[in-house]
C-alpha positions in Angstrom: -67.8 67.6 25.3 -64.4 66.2 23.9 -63.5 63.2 25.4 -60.6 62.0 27.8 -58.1 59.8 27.2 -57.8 56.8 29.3 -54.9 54.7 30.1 -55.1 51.9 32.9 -52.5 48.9 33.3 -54.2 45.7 33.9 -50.6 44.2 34.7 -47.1 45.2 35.5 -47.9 48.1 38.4 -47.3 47.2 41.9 -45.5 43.3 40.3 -43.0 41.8 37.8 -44.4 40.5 34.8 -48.0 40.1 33.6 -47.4 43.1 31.8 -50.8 44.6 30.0 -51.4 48.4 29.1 -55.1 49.8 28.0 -55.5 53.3 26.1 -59.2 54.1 25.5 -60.4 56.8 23.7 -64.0 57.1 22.8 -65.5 53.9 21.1 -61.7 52.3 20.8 -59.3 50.5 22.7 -56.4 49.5 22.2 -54.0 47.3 24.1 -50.3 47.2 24.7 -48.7 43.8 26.0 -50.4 41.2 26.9 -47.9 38.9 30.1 -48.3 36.3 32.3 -46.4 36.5 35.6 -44.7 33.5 37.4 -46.8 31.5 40.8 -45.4 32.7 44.1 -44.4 30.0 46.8 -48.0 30.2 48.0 -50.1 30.0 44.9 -49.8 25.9 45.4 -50.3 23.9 42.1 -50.6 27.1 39.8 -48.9 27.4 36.8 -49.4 30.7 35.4 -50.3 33.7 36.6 -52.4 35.7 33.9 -54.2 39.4 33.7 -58.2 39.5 34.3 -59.8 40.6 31.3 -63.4 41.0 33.1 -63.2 45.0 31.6 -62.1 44.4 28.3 -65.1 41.2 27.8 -67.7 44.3 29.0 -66.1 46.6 26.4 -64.9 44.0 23.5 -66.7 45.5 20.7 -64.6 48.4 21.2 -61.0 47.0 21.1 -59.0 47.4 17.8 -56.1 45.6 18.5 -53.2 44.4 20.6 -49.5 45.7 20.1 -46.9 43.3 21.5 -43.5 44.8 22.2 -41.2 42.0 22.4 -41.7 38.0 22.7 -40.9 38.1 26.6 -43.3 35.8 29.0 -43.9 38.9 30.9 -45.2 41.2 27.9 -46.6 38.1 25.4 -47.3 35.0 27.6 -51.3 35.9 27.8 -52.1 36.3 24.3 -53.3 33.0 23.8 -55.7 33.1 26.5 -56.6 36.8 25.1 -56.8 35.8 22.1 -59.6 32.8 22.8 -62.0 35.2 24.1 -61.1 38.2 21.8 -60.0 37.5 18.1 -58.4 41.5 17.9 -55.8 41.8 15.2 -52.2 41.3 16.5 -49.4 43.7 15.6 -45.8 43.0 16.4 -42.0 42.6 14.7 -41.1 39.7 12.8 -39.2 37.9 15.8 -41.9 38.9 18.0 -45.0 37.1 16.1 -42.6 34.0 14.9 -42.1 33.0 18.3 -45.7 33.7 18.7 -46.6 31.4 16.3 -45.5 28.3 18.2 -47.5 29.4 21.3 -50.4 29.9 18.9 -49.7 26.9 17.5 -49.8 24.6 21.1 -53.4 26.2 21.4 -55.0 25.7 18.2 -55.1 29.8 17.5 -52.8 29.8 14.7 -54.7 29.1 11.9 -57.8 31.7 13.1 -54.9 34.6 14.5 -54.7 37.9 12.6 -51.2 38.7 13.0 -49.4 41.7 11.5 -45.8 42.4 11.0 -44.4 45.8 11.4 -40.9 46.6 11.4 -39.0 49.0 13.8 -40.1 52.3 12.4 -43.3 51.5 10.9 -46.5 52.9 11.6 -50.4 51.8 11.1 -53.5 53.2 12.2 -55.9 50.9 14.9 -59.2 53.1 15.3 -58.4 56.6 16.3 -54.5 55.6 17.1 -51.8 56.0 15.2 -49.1 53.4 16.2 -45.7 53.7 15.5 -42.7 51.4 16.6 -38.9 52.7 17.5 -36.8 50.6 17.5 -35.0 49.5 21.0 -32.2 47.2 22.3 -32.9 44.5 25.0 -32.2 40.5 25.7 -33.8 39.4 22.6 -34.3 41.0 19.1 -36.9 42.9 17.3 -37.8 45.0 21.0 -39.6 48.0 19.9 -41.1 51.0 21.8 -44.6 52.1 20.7 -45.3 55.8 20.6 -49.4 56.1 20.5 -50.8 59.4 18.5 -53.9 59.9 20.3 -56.7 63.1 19.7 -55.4 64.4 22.7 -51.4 64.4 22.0 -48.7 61.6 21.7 -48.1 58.6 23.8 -44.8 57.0 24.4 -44.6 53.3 25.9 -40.9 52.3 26.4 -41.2 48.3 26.6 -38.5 46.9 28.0 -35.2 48.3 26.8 -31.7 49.0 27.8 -29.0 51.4 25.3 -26.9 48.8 24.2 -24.9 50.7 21.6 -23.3 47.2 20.1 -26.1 45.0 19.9 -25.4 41.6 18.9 -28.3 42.0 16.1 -29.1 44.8 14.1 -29.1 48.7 14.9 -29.0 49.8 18.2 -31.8 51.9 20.2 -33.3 54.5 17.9 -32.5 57.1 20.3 -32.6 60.2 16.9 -36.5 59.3 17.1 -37.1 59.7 20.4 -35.9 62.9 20.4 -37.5 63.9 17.9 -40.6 62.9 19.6 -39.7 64.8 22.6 -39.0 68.2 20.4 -42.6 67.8 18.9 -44.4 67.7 22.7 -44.9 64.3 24.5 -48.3 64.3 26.6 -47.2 60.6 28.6 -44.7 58.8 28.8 -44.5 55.2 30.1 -41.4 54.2 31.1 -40.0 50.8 32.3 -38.7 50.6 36.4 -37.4 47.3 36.5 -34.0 48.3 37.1 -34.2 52.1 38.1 -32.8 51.0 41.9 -29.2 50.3 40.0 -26.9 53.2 39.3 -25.2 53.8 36.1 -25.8 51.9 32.7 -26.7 48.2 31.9 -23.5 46.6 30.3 -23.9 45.5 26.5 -24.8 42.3 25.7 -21.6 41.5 24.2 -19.6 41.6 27.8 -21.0 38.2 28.4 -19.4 36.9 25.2 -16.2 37.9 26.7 -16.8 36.2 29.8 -18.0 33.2 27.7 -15.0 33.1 25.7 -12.9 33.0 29.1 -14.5 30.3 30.1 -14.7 28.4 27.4 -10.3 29.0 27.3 -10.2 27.9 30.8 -12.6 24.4 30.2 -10.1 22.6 27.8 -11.2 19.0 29.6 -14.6 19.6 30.8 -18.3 19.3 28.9 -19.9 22.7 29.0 -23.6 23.2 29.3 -24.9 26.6 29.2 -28.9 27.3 30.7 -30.5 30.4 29.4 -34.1 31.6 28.7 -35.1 29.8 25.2 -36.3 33.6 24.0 -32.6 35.3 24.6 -31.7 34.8 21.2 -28.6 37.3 21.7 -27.0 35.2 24.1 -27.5 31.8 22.3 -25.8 33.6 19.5 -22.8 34.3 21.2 -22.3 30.4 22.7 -22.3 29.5 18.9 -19.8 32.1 18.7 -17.7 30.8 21.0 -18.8 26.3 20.0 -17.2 27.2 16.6 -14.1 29.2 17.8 -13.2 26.5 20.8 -14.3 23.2 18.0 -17.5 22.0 19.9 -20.2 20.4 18.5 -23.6 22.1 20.0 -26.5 19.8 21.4 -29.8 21.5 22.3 -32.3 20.4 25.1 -35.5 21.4 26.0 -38.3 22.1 23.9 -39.1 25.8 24.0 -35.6 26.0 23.0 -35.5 23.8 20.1 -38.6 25.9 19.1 -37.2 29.1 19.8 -33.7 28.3 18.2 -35.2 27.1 14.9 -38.1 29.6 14.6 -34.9 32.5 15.1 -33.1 30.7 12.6 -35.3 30.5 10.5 -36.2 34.3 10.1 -32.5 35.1 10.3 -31.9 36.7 13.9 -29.7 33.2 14.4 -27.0 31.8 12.5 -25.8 28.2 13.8 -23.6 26.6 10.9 -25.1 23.2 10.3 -22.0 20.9 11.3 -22.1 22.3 14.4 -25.5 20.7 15.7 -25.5 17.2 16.6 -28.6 15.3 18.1 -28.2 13.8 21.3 -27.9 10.1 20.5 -24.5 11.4 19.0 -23.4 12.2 22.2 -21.0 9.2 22.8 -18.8 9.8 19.5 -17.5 12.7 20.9 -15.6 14.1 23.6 -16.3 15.5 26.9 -14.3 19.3 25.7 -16.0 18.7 22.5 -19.2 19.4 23.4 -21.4 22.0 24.9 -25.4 21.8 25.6 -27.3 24.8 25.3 -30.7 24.1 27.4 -33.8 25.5 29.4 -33.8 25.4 33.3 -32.0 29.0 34.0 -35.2 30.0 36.5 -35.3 26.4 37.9 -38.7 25.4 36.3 -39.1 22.0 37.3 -40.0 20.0 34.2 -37.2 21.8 32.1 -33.8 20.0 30.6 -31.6 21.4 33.3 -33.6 20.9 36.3 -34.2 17.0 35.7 -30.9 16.3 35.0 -30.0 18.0 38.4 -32.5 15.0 40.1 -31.1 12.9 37.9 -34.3 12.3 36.2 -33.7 13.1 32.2 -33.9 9.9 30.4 -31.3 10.6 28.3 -28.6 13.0 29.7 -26.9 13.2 32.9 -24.8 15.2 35.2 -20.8 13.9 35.3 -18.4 14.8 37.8 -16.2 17.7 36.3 -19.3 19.3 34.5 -19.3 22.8 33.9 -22.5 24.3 34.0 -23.5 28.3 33.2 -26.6 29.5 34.6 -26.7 32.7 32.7 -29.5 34.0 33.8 -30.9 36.1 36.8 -33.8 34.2 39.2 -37.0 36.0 38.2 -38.2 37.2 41.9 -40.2 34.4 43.4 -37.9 31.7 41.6 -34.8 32.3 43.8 -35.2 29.3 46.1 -36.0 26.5 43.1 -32.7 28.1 41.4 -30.7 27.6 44.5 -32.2 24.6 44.8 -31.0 23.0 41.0 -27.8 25.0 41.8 -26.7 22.9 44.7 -28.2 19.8 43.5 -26.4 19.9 40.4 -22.8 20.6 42.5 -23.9 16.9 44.9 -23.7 15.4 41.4 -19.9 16.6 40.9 -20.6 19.5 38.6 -18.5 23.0 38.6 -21.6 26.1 38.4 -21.3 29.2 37.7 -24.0 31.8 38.2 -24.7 35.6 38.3 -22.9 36.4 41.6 -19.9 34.4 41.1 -19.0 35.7 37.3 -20.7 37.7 34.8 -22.5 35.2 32.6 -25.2 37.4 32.8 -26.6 40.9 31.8 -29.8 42.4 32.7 -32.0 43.5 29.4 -33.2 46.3 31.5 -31.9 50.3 31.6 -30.4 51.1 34.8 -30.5 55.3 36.1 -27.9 57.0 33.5 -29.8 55.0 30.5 -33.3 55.9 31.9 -32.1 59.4 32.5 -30.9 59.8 29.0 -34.5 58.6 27.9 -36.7 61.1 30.0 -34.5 64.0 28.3 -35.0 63.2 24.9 -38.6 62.3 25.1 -39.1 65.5 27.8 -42.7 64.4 28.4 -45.4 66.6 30.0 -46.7 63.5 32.7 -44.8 60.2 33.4 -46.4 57.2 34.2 -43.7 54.4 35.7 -44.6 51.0 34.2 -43.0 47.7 34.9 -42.2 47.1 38.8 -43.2 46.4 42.7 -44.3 49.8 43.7 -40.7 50.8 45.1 -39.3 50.6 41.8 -42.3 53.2 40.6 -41.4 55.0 43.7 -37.6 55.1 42.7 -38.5 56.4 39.1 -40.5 58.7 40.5 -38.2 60.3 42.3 -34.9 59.9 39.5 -37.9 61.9 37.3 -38.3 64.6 39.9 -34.2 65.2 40.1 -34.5 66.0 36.7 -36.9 68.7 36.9 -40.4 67.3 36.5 -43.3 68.2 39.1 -43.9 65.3 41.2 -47.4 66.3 40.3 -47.4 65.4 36.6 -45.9 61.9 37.7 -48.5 59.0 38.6 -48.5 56.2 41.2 -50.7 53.9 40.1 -51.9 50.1 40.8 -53.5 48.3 38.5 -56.9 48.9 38.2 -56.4 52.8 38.4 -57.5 54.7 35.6 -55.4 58.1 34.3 -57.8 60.4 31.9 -55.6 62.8 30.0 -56.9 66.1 28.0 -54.3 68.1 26.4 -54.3 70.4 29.3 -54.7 67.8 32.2 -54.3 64.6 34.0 -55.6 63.5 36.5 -56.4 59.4 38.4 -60.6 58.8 38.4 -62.0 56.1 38.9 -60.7 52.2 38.6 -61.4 49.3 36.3 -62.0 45.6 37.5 -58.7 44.0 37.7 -56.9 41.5 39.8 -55.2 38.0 38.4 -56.7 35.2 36.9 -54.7 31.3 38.0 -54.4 28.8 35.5 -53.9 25.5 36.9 -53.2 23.0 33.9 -56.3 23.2 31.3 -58.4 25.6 34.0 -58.4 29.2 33.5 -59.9 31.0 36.0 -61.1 28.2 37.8 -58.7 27.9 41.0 -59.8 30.8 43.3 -59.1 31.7 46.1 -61.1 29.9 48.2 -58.9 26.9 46.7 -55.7 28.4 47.3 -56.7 28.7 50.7 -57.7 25.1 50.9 -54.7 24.4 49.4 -52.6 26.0 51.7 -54.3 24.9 54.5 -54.0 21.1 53.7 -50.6 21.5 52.7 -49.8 23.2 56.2 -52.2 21.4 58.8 -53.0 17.9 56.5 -56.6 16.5 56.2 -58.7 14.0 58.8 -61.5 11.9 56.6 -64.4 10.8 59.2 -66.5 8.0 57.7 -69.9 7.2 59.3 -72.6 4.8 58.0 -76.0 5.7 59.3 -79.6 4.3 59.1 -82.3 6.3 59.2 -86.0 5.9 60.7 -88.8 7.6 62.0 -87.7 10.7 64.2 -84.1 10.0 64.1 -81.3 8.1 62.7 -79.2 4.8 63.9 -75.2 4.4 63.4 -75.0 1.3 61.5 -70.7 1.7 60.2 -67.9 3.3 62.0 -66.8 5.5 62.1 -63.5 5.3 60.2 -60.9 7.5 59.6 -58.5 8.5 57.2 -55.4 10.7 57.8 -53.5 12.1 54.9 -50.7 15.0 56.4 -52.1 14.7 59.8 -50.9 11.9 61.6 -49.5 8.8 60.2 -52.0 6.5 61.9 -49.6 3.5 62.4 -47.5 5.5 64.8 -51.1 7.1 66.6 -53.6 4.1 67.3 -54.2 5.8 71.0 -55.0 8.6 69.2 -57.6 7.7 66.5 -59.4 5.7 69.2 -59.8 8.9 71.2 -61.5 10.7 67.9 -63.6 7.9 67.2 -64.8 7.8 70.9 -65.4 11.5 69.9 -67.6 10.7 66.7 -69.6 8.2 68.6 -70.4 10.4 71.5 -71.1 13.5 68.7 -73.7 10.8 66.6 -75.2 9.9 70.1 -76.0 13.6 71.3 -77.4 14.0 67.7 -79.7 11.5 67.7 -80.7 11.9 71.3 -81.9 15.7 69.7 -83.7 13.9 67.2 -81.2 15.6 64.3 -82.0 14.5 61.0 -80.5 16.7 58.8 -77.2 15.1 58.0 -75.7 18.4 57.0 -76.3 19.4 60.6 -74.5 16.7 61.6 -71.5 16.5 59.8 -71.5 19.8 60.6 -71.4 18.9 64.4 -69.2 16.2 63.9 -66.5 18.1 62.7 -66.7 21.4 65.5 -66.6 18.4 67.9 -63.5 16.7 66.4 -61.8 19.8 66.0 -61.8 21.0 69.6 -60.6 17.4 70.4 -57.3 17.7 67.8 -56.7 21.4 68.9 -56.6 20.5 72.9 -55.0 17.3 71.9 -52.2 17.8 69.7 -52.5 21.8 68.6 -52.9 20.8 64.9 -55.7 22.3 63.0 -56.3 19.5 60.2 -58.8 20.4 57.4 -62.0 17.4 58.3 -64.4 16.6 56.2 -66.6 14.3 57.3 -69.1 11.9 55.5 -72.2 9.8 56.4 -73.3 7.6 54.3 -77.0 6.6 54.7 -77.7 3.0 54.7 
């Protein structure tokens, strides 16, 4: 019996970012993407959000490789901790695996990494596949699409793209080779939905060096600082651009930037003349409107350039009245409130923002209906699978797909998890793969749950109550010897509440007292009691529900 193609999405359905794609045929796999995703408000103390790999650890004598699209967060931010478990060769553009290699780098995998650089149109087998990348325009260079070759027909994964027709780098989208694709017979197409709610086309990348230009024509007195992701190589290019035309000397904060700024340089996707640069203890030899900063911060992140300067916090750069700062960048959802946050924070210090909303100092790197539209006719592919959103944008793609004549039968739904198997003749959802996200909370992966997050959230909401008890114990019972203290951390500052703490300790004592009348001698039994008693008191008390955790200490 021949076998089925299967394609599953371990990230990216049903959420932004954490994008990861699985196509399994036989004894191979082979992976497309591998992204982390942001925290949300409620995932306390979290740093990253990355894809479970629990599947691929069951099956990892069969994977053959991992094809990264672009150097985006969202499609390249998990490789690391991939890569650790699973030492799979690595294929991606030049751009793509040089910013790589500084991730790579920060974890020790760079020297043991197999990575493999293929240029936009390019092919190379991986197991049964045969990979090929087209080449596509988006916010940062070297963006390819992937079209699979499988036993059972063709394979087209979009990445992230928009049709920009005057890219800042290179050639624009390859669009001749998808359609020739689409004229031999496409079996499934995935297609990006991040921005399938907006109507018309995605404006080229160069608009914002207009805007740019404007504003640096309307600044002739004021320091400029511009905050943009350190990947967005495109737009860093055109604030050189438009340093050298208005004679300002460029300073760069933030790490990732430095990195990404010199790695891009390096390769040749950035050109910053030389004279231009200047360190940032040269600072005071020059001019306020001789100057701008390029640096990290556009999503609020709190340890970047950008946001400590808006706390006044950085060591060595702060915020002057008459400041004009460019956000030029959209909040990734989830990061609206720490954006708004720096945004007002920086205008208290006297600074003039602007920000997606006010001007356009921003373009999205995603294809809006007309561009995504123009894709599905050239590739004209038998199913369609939407990648890349919450499940209204899927919805919405569904639907634009369906207006332009496909059977809403031959287009898939899917969360991750769910598992498409594709014949040549077929396709159909069986079955689902383990799948769900994995927290990584400084060096821990995997290791906050949760059970913690919910102990988390509960002491950041309700607070905690220590109860200390000292007890000694003898035959048939046991003797209070010590307290009981107690400790209130988020509760009730005890200073204002001695009336209060009395009361609970009156509680403990009566609580030890009924225990030992009963003869208890298990002390779990009796913290246990001590704590149902204690809470009942608090919640008729003061209707706070305090996480207690109480502790006796034998003597």
């Amino acid at each position: 019996m021949k076998n089925k193609l299967k394609v599953f999405s371990l990230g990216g359905l049903g959420e932004i970012g954490k994008n990861m794609t699985v196509l399994e045929y036989g004894g191979d796999i082979l992976i497309i993407d591998c992204g982390v995703a942001f925290p949300q408000d409620d995932m306390l103390g979290v740093d990253l959000v990355i894809p479970d790999f629990t599947y691929l650890l069951k099956n990892k004598q069969k994977i053959r490789g991992l094809v990264l699209t672009h150097a985006h967060e969202d499609h390249v931010g998990s490789t690391p901790f991939f890569l650790r478990e699973y030492n799979v060769p690595v294929y991606g553009t030049k751009l793509t695996l040089g910013l790589m290699e500084n991730k790579l780098r920060e974890h020790d995998l760079l020297d043991t990494a197999k990575l493999n650089c293929v240029a936009s149109g390019g092919s190379f087998g991986v197991g049964c596949f045969t990979v090929e990348f087209i080449r596509t325009t988006h916010s940062i260079a070297d963006s390819v699409a992937v079209a699979v070759t499988t036993p059972v027909g063709v394979v087209i994964h979009s990445g992230d793209f928009k049709v920009d027709y005057t890219p800042i780098h290179g050639e624009s989208i390859d669009l001749q080779r998808f359609a020739e694709l689409g004229k031999r017979g496409v079996l499934l197409f995935m297609c990006e939905s991040t921005n399938v709610e907006e109507k018309g086309y995605t404006l080229s990348e160069r608009n914002v060096g207009v805007i740019f230009d404007g504003i640096f024509n309307q600044s002739p007195g004021q320091r400029i600082m511009v905050a943009t992701f350190s990947s967005n190589i495109h737009r860093i290019q055109q604030i050189v651009f438009c340093a050298e035309k208005h004679d300002r000397k460029i300073l760069i904060l933030g790490r990732s930037m430095v990195n990404a700024i010199k790695k891009a340089s390096e390769l040749g996707y950035l050109s910053i003349p030389e004279h231009l640069l200047i360190e940032i203890n040269e600072l005071r030899n020059y001019p306020d409107n001789k100057v701008v900063v390029i640096t990290t911060g556009s999503q609020g992140e709190p340890m970047s350039a950008l946001s400590r300067m808006s706390a006044a916090e950085h060591r060595q750069m702060g915020i002057k009245p008459g400041d004009k700062i460019i956000i030029s960048a959209s909040p990734i959802p989830g990061n609206e409130k720490t954006v708004s946050k720096v945004i007002n924070d920086l205008m208290r210090l006297g600074a003039e923002v602007l920000y997606e909303g006010l001007m356009e100092v921003h373009v999205s790197g995603h294809a809006k209906q007309e561009e995504l539209k123009l894709l599905h006719a050239l590739v004209k592919p038998k199913y369609l699978l939407p990648i890349h959103g919450e499940y209204r944008h899927l919805k919405h793609h569904r639907d634009l797909a369906v207006s332009m004549g496909m059977d809403k039968n031959d287009i898939f739904l899917m969360e991750i998890g769910d598992v498409l198997e594709l014949s040549e003749d077929e396709a159909y959802i069986k079955g689902t793969v383990p799948s769900g996200h994995v927290y990584v909370d400084g060096l821990g992966v995997g290791d906050v749950g949760s059970v913690v997050l919910r102990d988390r959230k509960h002491l950041a909401a309700d607070g905690l109550l220590v109860v200390t008890v000292g007890v000694s114990a003898g035959d048939g019972g046991f003797t209070a010897v010590l307290g009981p203290e107690l400790i209130s951390r988020g509760f009730v500052f005890m200073k204002d509440a001695d009336n209060f703490f009395e009361e609970a300790k009156n509680i403990v004592r009566l609580t030890l007292e009924d225990c030992g009348a009963k003869k208890m001698t298990d002390f779990g039994l009796i913290r246990n009691a001590i704590r149902d008693d204690l809470k009942e008191f608090i919640w008729h008390r003061a209707r706070r529900n305090p996480m207690i955790l109480s502790v006796i200490m034998e003597m």
